[in-house]
LOZA-279790 format. One line per field, with one value per residue (C-alpha): x negated, y negated, z negated; residue number from 1. Coordinates in Angstrom, 3 decimals, always signed. Layout:
N
c1 <- c(X;...)
c2 <- c(Y;...)
c3 <- c(Z;...)
nr <- c(NUM;...)
This chain:
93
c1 <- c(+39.957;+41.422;+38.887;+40.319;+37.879;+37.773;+36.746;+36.165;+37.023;+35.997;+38.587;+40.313;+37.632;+37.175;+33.860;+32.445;+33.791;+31.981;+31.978;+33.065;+33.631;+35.215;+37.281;+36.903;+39.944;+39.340;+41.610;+40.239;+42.131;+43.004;+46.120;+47.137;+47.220;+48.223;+51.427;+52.046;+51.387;+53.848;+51.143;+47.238;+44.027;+42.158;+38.319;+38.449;+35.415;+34.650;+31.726;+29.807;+30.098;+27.112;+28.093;+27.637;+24.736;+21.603;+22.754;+26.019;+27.355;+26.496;+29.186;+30.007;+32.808;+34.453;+37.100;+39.464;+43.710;+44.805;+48.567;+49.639;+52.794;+52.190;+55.638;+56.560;+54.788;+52.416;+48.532;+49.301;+50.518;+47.334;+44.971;+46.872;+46.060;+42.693;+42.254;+43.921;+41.659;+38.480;+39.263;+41.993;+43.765;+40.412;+41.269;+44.390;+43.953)
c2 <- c(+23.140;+20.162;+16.652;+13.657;+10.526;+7.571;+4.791;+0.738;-1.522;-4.897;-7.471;-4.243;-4.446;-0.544;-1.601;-2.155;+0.982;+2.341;+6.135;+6.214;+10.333;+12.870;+15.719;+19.344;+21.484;+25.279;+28.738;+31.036;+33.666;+36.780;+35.472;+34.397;+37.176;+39.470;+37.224;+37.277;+33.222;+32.518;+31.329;+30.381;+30.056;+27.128;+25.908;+22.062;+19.939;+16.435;+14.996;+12.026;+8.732;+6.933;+4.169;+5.201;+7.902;+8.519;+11.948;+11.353;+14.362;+16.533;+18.197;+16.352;+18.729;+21.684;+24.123;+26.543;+26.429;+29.634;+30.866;+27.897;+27.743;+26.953;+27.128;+24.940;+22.454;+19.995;+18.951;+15.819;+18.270;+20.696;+17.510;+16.353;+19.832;+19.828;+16.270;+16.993;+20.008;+18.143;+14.789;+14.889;+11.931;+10.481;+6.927;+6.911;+4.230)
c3 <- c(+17.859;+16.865;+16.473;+14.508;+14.918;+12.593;+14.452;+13.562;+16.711;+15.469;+16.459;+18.291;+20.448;+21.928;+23.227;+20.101;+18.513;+15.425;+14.197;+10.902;+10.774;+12.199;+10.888;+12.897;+12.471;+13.691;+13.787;+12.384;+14.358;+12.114;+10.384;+13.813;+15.227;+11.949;+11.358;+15.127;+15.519;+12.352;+9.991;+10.579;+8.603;+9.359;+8.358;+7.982;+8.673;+7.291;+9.270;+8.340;+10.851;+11.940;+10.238;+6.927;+7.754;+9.220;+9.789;+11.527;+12.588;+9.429;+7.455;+4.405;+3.283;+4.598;+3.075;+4.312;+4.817;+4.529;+5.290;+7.460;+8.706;+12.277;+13.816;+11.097;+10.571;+12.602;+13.166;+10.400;+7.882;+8.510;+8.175;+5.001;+3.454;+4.083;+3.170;-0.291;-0.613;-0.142;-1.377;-3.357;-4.770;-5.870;-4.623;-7.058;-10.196)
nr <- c(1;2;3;4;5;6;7;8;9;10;11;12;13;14;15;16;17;18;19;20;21;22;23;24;25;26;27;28;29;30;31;32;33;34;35;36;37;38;39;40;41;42;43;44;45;46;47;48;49;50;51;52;53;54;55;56;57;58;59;60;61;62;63;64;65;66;67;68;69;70;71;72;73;74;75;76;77;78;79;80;81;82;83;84;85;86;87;88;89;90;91;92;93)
């Protein structure tokens, strides 16, 4: 599994770090093995960060990357998909 945190450090203090969400990134297995480790399928998790949610923690979005090329390409690339999956470009103008 692969975690990404968000975190706020006010005036890059660490201390004082605030959760603003975390993404989950999981193998699903299957296409692992079936492609012999070329390509992956992947469930991506968007949790929600205490900061903006009494239910930090939750799962705000998931979706699924299927047919990831693995040997490839690296963990930003398999974020990027899933983050253009679930949230698109909806902070374009």
């Amino acid at each position: 599994m692969i975690v990404i945190r968000v975190e706020l450090w006010p005036g890059g203090d660490e201390t004082r770090a605030e959760d603003l969400g975390t993404a989950r990134i999981v193998n699903t297995v299957a296409a692992s093995v079936a492609s012999g480790g070329e390509l992956g399928d992947y469930r991506v998790e968007l949790l929600k960060g205490a900061r903006y949610s009494r239910r930090a923690g939750e799962i705000w979005k998931a979706c699924t990357v299927t047919g990831f090329p693995r040997r490839g390409l690296g963990p930003w690339d398999l974020l990027f998909r899933g983050l253009r999956d679930l949230v698109g470009y909806r902070n374009r103008p």
